[in-house]
C-alpha positions in Angstrom: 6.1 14.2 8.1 6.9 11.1 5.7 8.2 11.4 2.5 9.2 9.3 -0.2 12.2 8.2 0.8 10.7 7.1 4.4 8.0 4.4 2.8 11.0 3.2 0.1 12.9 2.6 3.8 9.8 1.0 5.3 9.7 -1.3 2.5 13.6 -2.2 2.3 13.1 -2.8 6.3 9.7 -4.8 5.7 8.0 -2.0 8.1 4.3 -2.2 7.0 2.9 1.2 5.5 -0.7 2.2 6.7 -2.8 4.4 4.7 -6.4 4.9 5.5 -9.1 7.3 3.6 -10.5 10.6 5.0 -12.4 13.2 3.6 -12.8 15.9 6.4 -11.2 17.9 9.0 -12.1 15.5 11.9 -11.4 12.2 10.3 -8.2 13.7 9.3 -7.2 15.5 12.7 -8.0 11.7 14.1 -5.9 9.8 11.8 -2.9 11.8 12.0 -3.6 11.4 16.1 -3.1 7.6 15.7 0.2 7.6 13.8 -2.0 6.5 10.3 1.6 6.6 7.8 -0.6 7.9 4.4 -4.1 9.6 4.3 -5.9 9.1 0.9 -8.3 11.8 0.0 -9.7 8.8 -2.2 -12.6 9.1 -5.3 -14.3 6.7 -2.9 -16.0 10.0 -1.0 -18.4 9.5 -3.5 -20.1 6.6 -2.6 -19.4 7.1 1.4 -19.8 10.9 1.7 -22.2 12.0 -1.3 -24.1 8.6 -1.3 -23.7 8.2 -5.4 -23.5 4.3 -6.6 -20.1 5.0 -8.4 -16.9 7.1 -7.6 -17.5 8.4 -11.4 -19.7 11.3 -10.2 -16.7 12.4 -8.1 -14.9 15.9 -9.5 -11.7 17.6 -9.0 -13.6 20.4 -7.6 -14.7 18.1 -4.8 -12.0 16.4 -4.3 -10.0 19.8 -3.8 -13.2 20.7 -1.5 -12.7 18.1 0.8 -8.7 17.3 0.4 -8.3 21.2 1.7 -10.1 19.6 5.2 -8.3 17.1 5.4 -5.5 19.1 4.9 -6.0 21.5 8.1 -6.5 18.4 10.0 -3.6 16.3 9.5 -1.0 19.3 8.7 1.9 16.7 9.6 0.5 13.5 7.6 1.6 12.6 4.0 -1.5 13.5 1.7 -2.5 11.6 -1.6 -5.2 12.9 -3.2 -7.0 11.1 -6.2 -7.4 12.2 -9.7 -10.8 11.5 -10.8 -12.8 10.2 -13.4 -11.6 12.2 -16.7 -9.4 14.4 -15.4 -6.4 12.8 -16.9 -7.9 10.8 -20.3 -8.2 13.3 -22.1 -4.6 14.2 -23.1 -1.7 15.1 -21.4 -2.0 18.8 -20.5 -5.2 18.5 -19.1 -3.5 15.5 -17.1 -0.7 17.6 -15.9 -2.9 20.6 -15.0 -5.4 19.2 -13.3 -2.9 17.2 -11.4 -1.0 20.7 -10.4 -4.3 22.2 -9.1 -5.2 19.3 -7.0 -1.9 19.9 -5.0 -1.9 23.2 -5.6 -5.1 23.8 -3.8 -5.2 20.8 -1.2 -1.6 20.8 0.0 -1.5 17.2 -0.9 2.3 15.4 -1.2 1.3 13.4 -4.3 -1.9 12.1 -6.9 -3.1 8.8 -7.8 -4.5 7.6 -10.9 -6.1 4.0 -12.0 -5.0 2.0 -14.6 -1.9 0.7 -17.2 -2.4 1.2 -20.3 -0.3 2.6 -22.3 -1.8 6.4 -22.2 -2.0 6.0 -18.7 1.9 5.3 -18.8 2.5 8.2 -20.6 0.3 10.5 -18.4 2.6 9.0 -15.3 5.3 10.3 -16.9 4.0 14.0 -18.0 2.7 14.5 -14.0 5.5 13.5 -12.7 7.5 15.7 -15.2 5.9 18.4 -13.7 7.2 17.5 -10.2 4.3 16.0 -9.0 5.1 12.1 -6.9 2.5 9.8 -8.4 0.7 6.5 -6.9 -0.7 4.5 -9.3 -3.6 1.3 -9.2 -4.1 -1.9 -10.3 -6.4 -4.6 -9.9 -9.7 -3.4 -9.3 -10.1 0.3 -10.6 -13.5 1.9 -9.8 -13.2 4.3 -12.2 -13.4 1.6 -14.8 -16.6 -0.4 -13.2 -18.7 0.2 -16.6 -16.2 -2.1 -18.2 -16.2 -4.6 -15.1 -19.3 -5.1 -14.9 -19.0 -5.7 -11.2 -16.5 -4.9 -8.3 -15.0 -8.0 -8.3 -11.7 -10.0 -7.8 -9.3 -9.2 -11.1 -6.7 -11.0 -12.8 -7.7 -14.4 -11.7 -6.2 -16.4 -14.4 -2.4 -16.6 -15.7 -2.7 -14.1 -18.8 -4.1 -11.5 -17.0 -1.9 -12.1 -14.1 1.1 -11.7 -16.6 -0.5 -8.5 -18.3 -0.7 -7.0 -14.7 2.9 -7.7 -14.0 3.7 -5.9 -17.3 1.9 -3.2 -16.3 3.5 -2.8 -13.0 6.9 -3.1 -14.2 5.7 -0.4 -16.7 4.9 1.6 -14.3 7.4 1.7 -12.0 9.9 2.5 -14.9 7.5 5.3 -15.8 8.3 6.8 -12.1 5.4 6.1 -10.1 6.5 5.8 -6.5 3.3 3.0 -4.9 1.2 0.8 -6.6 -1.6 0.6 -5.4 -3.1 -3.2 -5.8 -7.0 -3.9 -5.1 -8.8 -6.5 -5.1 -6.4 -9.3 -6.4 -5.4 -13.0 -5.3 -3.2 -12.8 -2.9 -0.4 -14.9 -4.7 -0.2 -12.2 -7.5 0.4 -9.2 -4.7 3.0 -11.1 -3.3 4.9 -12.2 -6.5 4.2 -8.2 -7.4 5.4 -7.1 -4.2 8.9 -9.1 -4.6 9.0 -7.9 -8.1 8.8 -4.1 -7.7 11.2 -1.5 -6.0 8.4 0.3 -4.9 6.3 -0.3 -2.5 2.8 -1.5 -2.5 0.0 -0.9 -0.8 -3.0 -3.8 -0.7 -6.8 -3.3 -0.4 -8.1 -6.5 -0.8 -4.5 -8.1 -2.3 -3.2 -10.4 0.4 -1.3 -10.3 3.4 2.1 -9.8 1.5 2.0 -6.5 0.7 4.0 -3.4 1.8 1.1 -2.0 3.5 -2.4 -1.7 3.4 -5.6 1.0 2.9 -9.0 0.9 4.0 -11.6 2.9 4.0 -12.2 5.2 7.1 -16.0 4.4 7.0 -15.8 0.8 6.5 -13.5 0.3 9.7 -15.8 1.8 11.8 -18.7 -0.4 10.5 -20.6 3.3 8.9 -20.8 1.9 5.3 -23.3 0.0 4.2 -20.9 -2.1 2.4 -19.1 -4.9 4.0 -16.4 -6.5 1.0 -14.8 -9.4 1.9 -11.2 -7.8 2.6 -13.0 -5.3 4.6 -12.6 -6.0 8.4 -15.0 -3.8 11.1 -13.0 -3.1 13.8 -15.8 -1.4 15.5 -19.7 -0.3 15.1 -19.8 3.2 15.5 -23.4 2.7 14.1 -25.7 1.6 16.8 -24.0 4.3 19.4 -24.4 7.1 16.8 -28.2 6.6 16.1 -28.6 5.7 20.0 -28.0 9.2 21.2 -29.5 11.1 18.0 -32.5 9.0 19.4 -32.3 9.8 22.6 -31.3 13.5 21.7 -35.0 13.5 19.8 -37.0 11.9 22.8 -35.4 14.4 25.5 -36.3 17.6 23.5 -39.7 16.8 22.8 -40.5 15.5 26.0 -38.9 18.8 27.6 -35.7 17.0 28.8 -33.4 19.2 27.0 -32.3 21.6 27.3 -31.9 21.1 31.3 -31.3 24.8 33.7 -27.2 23.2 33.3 -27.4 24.0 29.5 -29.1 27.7 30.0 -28.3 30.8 30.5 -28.5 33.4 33.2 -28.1 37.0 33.7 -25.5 37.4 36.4 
């Protein structure tokens, strides 16, 4: 399995990370099959696995629910699981707790939380206090699309640009381990990317960052979603609903189950 140290390396020796989401057994056992670096048992199983508008609806509870399949399917795969909505504003124990219970009961390697405020900076530091690697996010944070407005491209003029960089440094010093950048021009995740020791990981930031996440359902053209920094690398759609269709027309026309799928007495 990777570790810390290996995606520090990776970066030094400008080896590209790749981190993709699941949120079951199967997508997990299939990831870890094709050599995927990081799996992110991301808020985002919201919107892709429990249909809600929002990742805010998203709990620890589920996120322990599905992080533990993903879990027994990739048992050799570095796990990150995120911290929801709320379950580390509050105030620092809660923040470390709930942290400690997300690994605790997922098997994940680390957590990731959104934001850089100065709270956030200080909750960074109390998880990671408690032994526990953090990731944390910049850019476009979900968890904060009330205040947005809209999921849409952040930090697109110079004083925001410079309050991100802040932030990052911030941090970094704090002991985060990945940044997580989404949804940013591509000239800030570079000049971030040079700027920090650790690395960073892209979704919608450019093509100079240390790696990159995607959403599993988005690559295999499932969601009904299609961002601009998403890229389909195949439509698992139209096959999927061609045999459920063809499943439905065979048993009620009496083509299925055929004598080959029945049993006889010997």
């Amino acid at each position: 399995m990777k570790n810390i140290e290996t995606f520090f390396t990776m970066k030094v020796k400008q080896e590209k990370i790749v981190m993709l989401t699941a949120y079951d057994y199967s997508s997990a056992k299939l990831s870890e099959l094709c050599d995927v670096d990081i799996i992110l048992v991301g808020d985002s199983l919201g919107m892709v696995m429990q249909g809600e508008e929002t990742t805010l609806h998203v709990t620890s509870e589920d996120i322990i629910r599905y992080g533990k399949s993903v879990r027994k399917g990739a048992p050799n795969t570095f796990i990150i699981a995120d911290m929801p909505y709320m379950s580390y504003h509050l105030d620092i124990h809660s923040a470390q707790k709930n942290a400690a219970d997300l690994i605790l009961q997922t098997g994940a390697n680390a957590v990731k939380l959104e934001g850089g405020s100065v709270s956030r900076i200080e909750a960074v530091k109390a998880i990671i206090d408690c032994e526990i690697p953090v990731v944390a996010h910049l850019g476009l944070t979900p968890q904060s699309i009330n205040r947005f407005g809209e999921y849409s491209v952040q930090a697109k003029n110079k004083k925001e640009q410079e309050n991100m960089i802040k932030q990052a440094l911030a941090l970094e010093e704090a002991g985060a381990f990945m940044l997580v950048l989404e949804c940013i021009p591509e000239g800030l995740g570079k000049e971030l990317t040079e700027a920090l020791h650790i690395p960073t990981i892209g979704i919608g930031a450019g093509r100079y960052t240390d790696g990159q996440v995607m959403v599993w359902h988005d690559i295999l053209g499932l969601s009904d979603m299609q961002p601009k920094f998403v890229k389909k690398y195949t439509d698992l759609k139209h096959p999927i609903t061609d045999a459920i269709k063809e499943y439905v027309t065979e048993v009620k026309t009496d083509k299925f189950p055929a004598k080959a799928n029945t049993y006889y007495p010997k």
